[in-house]
mmCIF file of the N, C-alpha and C atoms, coordinates in Angstrom:
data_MODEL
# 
_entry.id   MODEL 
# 
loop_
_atom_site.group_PDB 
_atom_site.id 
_atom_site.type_symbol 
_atom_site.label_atom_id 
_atom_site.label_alt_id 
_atom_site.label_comp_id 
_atom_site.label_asym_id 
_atom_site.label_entity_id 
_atom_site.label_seq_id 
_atom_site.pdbx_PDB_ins_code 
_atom_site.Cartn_x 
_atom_site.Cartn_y 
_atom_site.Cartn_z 
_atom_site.occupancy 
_atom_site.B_iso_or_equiv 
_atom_site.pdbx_formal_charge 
_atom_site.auth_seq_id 
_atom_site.auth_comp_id 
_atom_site.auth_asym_id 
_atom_site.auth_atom_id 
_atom_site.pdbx_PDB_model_num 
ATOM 1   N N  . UNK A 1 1  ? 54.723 25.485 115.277 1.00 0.00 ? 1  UNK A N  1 
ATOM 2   C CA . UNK A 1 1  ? 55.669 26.270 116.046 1.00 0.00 ? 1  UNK A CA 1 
ATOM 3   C C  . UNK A 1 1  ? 55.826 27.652 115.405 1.00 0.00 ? 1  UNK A C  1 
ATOM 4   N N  . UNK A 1 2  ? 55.762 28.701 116.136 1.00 0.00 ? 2  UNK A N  1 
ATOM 5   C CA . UNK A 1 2  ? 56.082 30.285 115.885 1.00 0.00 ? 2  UNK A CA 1 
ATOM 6   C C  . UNK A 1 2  ? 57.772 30.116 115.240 1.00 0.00 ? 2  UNK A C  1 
ATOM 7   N N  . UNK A 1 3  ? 57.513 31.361 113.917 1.00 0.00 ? 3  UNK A N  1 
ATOM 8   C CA . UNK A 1 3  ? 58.485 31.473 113.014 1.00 0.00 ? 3  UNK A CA 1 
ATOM 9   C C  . UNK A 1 3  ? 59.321 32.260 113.816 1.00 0.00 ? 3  UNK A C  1 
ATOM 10  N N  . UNK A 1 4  ? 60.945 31.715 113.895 1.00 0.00 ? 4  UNK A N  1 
ATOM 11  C CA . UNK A 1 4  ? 62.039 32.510 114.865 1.00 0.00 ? 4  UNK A CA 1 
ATOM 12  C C  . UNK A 1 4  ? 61.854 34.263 114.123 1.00 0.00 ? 4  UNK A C  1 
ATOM 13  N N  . UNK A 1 5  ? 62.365 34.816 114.991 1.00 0.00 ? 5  UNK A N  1 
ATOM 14  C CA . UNK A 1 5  ? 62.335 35.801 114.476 1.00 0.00 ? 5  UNK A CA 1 
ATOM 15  C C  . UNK A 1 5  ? 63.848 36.805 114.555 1.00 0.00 ? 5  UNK A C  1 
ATOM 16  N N  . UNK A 1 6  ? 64.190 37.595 113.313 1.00 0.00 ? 6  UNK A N  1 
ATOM 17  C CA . UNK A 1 6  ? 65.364 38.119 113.332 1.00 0.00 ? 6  UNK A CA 1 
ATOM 18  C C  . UNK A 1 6  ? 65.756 39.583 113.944 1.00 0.00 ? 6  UNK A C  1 
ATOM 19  N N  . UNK A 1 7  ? 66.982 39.445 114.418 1.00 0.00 ? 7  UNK A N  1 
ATOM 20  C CA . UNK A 1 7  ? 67.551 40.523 115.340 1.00 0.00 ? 7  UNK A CA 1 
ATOM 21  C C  . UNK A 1 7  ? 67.321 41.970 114.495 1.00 0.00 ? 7  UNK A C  1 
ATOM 22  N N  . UNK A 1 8  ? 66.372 42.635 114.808 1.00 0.00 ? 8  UNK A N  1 
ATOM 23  C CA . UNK A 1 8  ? 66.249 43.868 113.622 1.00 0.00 ? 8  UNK A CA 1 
ATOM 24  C C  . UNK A 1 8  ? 67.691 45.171 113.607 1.00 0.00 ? 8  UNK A C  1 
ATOM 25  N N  . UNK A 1 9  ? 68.512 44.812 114.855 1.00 0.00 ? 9  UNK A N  1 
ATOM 26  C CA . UNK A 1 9  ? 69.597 45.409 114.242 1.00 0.00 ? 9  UNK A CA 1 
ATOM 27  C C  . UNK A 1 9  ? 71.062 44.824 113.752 1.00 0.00 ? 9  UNK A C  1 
ATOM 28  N N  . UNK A 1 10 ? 70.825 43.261 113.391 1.00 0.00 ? 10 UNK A N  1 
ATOM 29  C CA . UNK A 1 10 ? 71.708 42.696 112.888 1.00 0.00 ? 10 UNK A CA 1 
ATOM 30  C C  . UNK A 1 10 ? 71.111 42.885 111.482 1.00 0.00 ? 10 UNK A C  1 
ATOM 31  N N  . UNK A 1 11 ? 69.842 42.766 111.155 1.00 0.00 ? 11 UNK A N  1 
ATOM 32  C CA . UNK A 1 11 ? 69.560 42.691 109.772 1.00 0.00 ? 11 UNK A CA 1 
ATOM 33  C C  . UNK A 1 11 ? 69.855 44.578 108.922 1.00 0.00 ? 11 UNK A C  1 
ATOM 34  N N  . UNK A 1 12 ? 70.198 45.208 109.947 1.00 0.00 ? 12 UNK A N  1 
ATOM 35  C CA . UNK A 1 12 ? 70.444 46.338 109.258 1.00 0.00 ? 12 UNK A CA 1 
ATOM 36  C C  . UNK A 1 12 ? 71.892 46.736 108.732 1.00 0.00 ? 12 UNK A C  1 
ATOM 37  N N  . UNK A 1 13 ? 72.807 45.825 110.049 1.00 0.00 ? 13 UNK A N  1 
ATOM 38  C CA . UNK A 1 13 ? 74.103 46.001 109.800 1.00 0.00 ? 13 UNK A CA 1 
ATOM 39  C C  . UNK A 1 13 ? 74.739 45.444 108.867 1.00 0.00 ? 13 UNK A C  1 
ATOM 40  N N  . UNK A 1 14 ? 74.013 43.677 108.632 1.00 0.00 ? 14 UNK A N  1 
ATOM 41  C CA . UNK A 1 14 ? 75.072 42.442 107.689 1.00 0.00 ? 14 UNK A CA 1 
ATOM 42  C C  . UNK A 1 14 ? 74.426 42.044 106.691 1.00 0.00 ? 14 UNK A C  1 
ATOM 43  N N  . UNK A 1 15 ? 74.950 41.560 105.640 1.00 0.00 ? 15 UNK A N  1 
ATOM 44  C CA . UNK A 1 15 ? 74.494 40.974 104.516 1.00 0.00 ? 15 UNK A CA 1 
ATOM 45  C C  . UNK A 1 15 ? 75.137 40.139 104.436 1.00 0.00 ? 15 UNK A C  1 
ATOM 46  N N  . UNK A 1 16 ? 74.211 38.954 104.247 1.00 0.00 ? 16 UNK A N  1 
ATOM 47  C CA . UNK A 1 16 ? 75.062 37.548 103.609 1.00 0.00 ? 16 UNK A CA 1 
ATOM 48  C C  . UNK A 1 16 ? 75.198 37.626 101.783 1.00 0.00 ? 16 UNK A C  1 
ATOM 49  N N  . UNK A 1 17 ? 76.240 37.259 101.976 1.00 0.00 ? 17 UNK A N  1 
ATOM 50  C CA . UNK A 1 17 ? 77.116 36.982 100.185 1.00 0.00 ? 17 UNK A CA 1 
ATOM 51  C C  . UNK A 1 17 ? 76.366 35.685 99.376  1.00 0.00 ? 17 UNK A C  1 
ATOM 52  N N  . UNK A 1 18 ? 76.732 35.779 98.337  1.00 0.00 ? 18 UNK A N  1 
ATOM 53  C CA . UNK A 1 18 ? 76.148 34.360 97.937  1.00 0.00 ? 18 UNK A CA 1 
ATOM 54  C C  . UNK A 1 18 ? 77.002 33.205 97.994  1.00 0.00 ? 18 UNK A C  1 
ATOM 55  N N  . UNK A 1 19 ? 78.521 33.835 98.190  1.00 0.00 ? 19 UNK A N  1 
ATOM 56  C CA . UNK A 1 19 ? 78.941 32.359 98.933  1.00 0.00 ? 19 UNK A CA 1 
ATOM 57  C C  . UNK A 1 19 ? 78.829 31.753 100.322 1.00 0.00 ? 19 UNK A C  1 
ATOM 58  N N  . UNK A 1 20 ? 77.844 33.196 100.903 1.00 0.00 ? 20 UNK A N  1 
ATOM 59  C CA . UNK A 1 20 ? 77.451 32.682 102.394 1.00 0.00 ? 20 UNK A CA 1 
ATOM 60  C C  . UNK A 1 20 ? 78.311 32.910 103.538 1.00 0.00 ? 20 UNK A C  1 
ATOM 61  N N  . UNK A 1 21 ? 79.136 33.980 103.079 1.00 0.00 ? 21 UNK A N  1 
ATOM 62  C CA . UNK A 1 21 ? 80.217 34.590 103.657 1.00 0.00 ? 21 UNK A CA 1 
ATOM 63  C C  . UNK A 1 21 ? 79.198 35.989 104.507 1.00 0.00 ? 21 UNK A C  1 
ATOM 64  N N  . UNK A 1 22 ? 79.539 36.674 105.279 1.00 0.00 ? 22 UNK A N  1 
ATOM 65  C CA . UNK A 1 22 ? 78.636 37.894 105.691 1.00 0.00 ? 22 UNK A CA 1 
ATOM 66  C C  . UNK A 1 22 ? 79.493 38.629 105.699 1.00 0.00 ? 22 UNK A C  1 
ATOM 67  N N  . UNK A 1 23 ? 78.637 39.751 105.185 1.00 0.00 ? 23 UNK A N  1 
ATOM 68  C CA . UNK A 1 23 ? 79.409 41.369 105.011 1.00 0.00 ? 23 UNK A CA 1 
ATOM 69  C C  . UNK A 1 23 ? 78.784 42.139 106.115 1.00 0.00 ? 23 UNK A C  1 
ATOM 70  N N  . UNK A 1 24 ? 79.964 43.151 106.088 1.00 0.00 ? 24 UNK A N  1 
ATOM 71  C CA . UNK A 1 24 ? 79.336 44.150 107.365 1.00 0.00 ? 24 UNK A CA 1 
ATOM 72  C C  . UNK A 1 24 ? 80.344 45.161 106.487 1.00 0.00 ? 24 UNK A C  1 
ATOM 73  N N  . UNK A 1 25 ? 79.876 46.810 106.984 1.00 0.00 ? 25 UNK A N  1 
ATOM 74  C CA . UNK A 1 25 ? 80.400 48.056 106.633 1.00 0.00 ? 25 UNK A CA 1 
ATOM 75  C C  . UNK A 1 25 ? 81.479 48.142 108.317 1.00 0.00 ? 25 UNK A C  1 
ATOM 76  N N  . UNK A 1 26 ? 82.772 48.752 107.568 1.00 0.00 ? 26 UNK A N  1 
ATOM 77  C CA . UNK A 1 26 ? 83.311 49.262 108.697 1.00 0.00 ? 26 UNK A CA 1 
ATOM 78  C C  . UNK A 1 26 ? 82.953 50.280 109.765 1.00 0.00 ? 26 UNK A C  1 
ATOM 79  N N  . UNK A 1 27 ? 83.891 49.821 110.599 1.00 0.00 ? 27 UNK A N  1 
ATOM 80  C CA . UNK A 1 27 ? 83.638 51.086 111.959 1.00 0.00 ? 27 UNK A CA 1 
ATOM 81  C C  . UNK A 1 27 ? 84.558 52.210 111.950 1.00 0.00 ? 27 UNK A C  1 
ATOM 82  N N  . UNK A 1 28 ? 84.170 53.414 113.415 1.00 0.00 ? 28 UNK A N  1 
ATOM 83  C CA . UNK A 1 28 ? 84.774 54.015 112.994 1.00 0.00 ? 28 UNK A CA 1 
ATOM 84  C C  . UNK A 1 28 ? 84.950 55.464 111.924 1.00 0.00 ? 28 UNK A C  1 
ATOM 85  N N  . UNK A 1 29 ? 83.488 55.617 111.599 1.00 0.00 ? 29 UNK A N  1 
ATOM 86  C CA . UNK A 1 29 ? 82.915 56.533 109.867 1.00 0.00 ? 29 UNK A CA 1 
ATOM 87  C C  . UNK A 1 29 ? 82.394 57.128 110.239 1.00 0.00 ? 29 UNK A C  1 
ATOM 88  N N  . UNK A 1 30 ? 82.002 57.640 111.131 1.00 0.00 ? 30 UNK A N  1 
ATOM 89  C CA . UNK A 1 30 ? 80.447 58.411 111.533 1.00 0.00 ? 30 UNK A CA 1 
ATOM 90  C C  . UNK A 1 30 ? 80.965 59.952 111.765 1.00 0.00 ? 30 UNK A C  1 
ATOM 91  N N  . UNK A 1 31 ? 81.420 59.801 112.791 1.00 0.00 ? 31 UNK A N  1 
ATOM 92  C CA . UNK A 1 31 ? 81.653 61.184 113.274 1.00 0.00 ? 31 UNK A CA 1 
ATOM 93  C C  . UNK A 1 31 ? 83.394 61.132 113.851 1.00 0.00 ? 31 UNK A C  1 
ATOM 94  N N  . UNK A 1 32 ? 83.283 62.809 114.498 1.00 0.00 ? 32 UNK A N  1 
ATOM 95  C CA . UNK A 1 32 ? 84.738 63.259 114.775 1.00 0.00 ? 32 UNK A CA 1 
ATOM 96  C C  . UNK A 1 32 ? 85.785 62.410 113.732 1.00 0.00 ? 32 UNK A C  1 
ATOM 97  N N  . UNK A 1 33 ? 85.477 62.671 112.266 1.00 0.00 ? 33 UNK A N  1 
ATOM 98  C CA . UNK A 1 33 ? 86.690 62.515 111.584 1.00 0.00 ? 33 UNK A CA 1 
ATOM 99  C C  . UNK A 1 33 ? 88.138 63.318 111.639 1.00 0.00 ? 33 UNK A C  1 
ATOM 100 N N  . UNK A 1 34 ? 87.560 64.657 111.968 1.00 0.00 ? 34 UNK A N  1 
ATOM 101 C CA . UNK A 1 34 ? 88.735 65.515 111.880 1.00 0.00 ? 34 UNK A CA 1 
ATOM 102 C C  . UNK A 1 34 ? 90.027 65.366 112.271 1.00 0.00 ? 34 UNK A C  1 
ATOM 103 N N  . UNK A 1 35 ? 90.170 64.349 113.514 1.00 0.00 ? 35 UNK A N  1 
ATOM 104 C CA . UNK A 1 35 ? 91.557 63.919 114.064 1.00 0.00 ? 35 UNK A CA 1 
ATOM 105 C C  . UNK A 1 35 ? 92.088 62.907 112.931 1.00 0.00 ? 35 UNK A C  1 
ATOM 106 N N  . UNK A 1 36 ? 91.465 62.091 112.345 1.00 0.00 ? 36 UNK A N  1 
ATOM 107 C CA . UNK A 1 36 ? 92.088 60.717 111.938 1.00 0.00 ? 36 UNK A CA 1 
ATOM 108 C C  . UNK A 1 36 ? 92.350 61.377 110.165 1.00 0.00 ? 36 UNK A C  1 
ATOM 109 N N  . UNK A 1 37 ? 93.629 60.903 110.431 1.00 0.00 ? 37 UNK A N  1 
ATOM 110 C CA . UNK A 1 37 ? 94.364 61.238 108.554 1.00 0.00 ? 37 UNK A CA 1 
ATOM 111 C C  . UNK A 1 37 ? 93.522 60.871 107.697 1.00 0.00 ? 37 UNK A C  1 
ATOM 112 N N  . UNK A 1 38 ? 94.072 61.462 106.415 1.00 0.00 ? 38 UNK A N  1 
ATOM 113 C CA . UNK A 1 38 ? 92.973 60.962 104.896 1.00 0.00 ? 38 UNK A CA 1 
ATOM 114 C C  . UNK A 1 38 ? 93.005 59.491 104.788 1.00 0.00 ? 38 UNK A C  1 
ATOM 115 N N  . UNK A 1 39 ? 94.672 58.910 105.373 1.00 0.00 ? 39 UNK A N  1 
ATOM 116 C CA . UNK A 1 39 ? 95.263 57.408 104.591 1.00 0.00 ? 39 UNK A CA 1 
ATOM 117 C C  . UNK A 1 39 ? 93.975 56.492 105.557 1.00 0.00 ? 39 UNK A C  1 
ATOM 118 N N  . UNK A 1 40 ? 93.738 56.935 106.775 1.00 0.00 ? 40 UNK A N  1 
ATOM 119 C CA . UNK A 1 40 ? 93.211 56.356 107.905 1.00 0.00 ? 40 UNK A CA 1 
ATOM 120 C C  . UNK A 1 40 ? 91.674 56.136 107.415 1.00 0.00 ? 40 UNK A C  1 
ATOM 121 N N  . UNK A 1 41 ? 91.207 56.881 107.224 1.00 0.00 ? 41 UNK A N  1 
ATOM 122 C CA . UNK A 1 41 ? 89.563 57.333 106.464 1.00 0.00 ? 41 UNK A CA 1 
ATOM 123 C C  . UNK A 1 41 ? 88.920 56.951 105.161 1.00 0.00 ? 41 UNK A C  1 
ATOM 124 N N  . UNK A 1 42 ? 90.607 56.928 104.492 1.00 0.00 ? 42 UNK A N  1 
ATOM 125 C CA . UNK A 1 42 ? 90.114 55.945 103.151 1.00 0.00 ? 42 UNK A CA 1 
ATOM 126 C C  . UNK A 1 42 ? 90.554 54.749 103.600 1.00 0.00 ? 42 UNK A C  1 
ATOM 127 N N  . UNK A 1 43 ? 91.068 54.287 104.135 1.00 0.00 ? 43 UNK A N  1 
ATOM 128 C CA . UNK A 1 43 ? 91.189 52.297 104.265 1.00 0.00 ? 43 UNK A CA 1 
ATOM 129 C C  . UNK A 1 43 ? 89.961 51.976 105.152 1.00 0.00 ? 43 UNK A C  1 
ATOM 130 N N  . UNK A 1 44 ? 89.240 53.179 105.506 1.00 0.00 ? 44 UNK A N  1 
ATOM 131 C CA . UNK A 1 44 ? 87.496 52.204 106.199 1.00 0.00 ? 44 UNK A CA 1 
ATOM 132 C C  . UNK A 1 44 ? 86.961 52.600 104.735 1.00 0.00 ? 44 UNK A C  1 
ATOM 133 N N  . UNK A 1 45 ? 87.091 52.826 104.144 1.00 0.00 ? 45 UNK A N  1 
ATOM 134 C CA . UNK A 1 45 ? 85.876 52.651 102.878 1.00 0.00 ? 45 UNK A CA 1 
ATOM 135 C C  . UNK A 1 45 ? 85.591 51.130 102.484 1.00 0.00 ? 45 UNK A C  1 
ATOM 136 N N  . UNK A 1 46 ? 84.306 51.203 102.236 1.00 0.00 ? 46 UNK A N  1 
ATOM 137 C CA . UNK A 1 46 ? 84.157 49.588 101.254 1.00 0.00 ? 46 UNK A CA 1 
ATOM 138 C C  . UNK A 1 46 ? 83.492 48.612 102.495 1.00 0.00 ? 46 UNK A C  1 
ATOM 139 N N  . UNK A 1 47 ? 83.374 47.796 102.354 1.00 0.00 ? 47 UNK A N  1 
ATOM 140 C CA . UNK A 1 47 ? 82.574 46.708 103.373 1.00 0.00 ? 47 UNK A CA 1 
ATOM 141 C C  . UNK A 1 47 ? 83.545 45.677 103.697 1.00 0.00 ? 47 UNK A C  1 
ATOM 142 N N  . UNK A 1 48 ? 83.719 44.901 104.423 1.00 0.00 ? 48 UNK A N  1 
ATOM 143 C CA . UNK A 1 48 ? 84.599 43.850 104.882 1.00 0.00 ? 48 UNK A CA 1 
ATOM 144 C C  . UNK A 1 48 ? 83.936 42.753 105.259 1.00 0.00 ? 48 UNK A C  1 
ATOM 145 N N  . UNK A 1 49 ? 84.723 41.601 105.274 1.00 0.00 ? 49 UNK A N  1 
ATOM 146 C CA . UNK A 1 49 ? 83.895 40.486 105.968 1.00 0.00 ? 49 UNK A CA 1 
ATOM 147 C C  . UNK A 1 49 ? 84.303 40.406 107.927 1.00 0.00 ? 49 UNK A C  1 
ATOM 148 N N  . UNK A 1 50 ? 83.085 39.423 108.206 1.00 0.00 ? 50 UNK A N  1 
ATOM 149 C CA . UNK A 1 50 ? 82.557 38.853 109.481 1.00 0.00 ? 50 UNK A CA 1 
ATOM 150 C C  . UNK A 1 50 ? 84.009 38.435 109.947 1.00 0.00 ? 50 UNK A C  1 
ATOM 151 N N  . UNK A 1 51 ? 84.723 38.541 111.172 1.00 0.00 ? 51 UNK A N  1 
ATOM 152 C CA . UNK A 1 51 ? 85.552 37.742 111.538 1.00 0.00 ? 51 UNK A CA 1 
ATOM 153 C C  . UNK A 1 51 ? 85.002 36.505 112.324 1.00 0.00 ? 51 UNK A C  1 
ATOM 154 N N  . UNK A 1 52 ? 86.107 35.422 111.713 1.00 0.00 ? 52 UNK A N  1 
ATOM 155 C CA . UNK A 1 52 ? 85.304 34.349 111.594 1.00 0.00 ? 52 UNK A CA 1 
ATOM 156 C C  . UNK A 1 52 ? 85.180 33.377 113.385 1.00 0.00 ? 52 UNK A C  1 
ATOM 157 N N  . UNK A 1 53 ? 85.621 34.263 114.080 1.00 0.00 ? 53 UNK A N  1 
ATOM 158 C CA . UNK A 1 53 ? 85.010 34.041 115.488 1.00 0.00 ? 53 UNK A CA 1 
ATOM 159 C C  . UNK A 1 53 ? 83.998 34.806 116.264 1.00 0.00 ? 53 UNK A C  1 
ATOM 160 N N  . UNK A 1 54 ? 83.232 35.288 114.852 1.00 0.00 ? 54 UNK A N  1 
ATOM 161 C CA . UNK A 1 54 ? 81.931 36.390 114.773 1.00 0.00 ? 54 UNK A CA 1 
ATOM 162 C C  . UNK A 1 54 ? 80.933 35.551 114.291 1.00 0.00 ? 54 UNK A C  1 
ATOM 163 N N  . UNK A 1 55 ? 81.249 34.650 113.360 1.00 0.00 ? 55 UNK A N  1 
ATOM 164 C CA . UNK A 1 55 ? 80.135 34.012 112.436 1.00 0.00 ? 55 UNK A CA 1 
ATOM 165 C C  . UNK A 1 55 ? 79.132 33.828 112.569 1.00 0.00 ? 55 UNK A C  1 
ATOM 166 N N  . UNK A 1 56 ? 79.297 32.864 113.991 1.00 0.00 ? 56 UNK A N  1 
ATOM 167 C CA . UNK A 1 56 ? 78.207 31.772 114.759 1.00 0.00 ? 56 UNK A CA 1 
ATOM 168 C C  . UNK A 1 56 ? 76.911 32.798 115.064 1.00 0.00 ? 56 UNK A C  1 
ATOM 169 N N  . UNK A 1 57 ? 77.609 33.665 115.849 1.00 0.00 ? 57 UNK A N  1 
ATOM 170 C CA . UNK A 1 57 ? 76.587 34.407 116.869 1.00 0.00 ? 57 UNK A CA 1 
ATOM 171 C C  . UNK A 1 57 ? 75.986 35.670 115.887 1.00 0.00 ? 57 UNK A C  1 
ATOM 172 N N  . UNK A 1 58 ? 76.785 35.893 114.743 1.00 0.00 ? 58 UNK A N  1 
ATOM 173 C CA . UNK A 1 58 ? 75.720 36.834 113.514 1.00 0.00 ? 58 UNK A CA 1 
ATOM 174 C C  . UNK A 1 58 ? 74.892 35.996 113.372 1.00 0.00 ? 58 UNK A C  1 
ATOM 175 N N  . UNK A 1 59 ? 74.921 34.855 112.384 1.00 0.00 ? 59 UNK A N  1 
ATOM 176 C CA . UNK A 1 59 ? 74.223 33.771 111.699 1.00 0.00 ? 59 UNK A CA 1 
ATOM 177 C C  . UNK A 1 59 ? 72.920 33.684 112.677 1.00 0.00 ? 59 UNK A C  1 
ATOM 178 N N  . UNK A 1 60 ? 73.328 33.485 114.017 1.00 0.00 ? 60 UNK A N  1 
ATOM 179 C CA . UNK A 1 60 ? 72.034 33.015 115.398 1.00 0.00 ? 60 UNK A CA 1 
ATOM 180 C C  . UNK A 1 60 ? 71.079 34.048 115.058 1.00 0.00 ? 60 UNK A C  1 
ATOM 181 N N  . UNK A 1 61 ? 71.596 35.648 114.776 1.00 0.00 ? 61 UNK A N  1 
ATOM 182 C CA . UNK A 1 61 ? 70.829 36.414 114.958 1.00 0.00 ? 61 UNK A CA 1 
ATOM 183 C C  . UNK A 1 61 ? 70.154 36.710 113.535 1.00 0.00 ? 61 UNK A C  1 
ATOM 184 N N  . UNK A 1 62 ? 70.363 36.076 112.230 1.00 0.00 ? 62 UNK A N  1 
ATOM 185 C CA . UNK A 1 62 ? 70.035 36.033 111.190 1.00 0.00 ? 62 UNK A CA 1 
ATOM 186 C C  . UNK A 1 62 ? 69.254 34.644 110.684 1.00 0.00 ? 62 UNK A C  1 
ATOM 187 N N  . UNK A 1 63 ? 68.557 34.171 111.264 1.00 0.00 ? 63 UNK A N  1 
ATOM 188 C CA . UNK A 1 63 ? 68.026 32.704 111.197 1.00 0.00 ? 63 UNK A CA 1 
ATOM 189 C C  . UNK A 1 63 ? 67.509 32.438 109.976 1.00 0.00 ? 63 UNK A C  1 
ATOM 190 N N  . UNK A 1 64 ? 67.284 33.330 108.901 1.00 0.00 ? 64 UNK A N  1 
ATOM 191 C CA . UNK A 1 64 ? 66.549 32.906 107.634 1.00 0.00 ? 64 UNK A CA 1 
ATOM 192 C C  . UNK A 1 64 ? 67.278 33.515 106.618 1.00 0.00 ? 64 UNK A C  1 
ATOM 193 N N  . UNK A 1 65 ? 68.711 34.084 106.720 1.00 0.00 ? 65 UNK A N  1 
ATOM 194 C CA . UNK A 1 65 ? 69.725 34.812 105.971 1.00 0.00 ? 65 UNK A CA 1 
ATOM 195 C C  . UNK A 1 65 ? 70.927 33.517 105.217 1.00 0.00 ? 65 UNK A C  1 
# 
């Protein structure tokens, strides 16, 4: 049987943890910052986890992660 193959833009967005938890970078960062405050701009810094009625359908698209 042909090896599944993974969603090439889930594998760019998430990383699985080694407790098998998945990380993703926040939203929101890219552009037109200028409206949104400093306090607003620094609490998206840093990576966050998967909400966990997200899991299933990352994981589907990560089959060997």
């Amino acid at each position: 049987m042909p090896k599944m193959k993974t969603k090439s833009g889930a594998k760019k967005r998430f990383r699985v943890r080694g407790s098998g938890t998945i990380k993703r970078s926040q939203a929101y960062k890219r552009h037109i910052l200028t409206k949104r405050t400093t306090k607003n701009k620094r609490q998206l810094r840093g990576s966050t986890g998967v909400h966990s009625t997200n899991v299933d359908s990352v994981k589907a698209m990560l089959p060997y992660a």
